[in-house]
N, C-alpha and C positions, 0 to 999 in steps of 0.2 A: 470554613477552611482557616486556619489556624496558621498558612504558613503562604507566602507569595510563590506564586508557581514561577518555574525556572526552566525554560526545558532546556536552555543551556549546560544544566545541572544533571550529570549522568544518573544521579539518583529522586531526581525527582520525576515523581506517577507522569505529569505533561509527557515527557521525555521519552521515557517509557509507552503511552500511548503515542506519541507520533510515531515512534518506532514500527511500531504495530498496523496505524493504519496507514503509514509507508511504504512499508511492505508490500514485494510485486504481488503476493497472492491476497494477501488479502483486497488489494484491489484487484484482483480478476475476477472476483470469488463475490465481493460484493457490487460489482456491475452484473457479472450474472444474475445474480440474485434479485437485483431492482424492479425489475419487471413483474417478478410473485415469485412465490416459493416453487423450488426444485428438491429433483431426487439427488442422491449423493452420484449415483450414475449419469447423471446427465451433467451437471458439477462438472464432474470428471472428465466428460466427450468435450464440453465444450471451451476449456481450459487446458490449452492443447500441451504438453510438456510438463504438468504437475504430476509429480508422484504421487499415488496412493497415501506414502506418510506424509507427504509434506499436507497435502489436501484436507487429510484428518486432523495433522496438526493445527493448520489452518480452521479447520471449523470448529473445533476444540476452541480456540482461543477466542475467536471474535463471539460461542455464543458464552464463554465466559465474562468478557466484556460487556456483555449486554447486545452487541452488536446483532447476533444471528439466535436465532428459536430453533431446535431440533424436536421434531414432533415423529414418534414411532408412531407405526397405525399397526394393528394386533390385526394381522392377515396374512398367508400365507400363499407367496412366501412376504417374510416381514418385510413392511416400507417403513421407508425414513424419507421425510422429506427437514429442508432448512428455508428457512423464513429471516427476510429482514425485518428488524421489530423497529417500533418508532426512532429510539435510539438510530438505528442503523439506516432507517430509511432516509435520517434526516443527516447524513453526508455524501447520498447519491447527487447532492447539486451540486458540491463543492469537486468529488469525485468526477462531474460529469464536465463541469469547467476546466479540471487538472487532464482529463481526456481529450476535449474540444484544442488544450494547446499544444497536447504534443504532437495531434495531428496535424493540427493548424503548421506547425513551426518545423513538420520531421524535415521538409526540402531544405532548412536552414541549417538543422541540427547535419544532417548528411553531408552539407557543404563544407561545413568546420570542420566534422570527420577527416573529411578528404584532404582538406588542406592541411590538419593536422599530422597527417598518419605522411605526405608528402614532404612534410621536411622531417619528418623524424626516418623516411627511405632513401631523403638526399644527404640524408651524413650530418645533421644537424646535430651540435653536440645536445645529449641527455641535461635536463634539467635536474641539477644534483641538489638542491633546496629546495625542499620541499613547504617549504613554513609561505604563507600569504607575503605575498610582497607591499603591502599594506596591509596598518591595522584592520581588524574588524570588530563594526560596532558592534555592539551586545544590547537584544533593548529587551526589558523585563517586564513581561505583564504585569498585570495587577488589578486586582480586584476589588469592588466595592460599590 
């Protein structure tokens, strides 16, 4: 690699893949999938509120990444099934921790909801600055 990864940097590939596997479908898409490979129909039942394109879209891109295998089988009528490939298998832990916390934390997370959403109902004036009220660091990987 010939350059320091940035993903701070709108144009650098990191940045661009965390985008990606940030993404709420792609994380539904590949916890489904952790368990073995599925059909694009069952993808679909068990990913409750994904559209048709968004789903193709979705699996489009992650087995472009390397993330997901699409295997036709020559039967009719035709099957497709989608496979995690090592690549992809090997962020079902990290995926499975980012899962374990938001369950962990939703009674925390609903709590600040409520109190948030409760002074913005009692007349609390709008926050019109939007910019961080303190700096924020920046830390840059790097490799070697």
């Amino acid at each position: 690699m010939d350059f320091l990864p940035d993903p701070y940097s709108r144009q650098c590939p990191s940045r661009q893949l965390l985008d990606r596997i940030g993404d709420k479908w792609t994380v539904l898409v590949l916890g489904v999938l952790a368990p073995g490979p599925r059909r694009y129909g069952d993808l679909a039942r068990a990913i409750e509120g994904v559209s048709q394109k968004m789903l193709t879209q979705t699996l489009r891109h992650l087995e472009r990444d390397g993330l997901v295998t699409r295997t036709v089988h020559a039967s009719v009528p035709v099957r497709v099934d989608y496979e995690l490939t090592d690549l992809g298998r090997s962020l079902t832990g990290p995926l499975a921790v980012l899962t374990a916390w938001a369950t962990d934390h939703l009674p925390a997370i609903e709590e600040a909801r409520a109190a948030y959403d409760a002074t913005r109902d009692a007349g609390a004036p709008a926050r019109t600055d939007t910019r961080a009220s303190a700096p924020v660091a920046t830390y840059q990987a790097t490799t070697g």
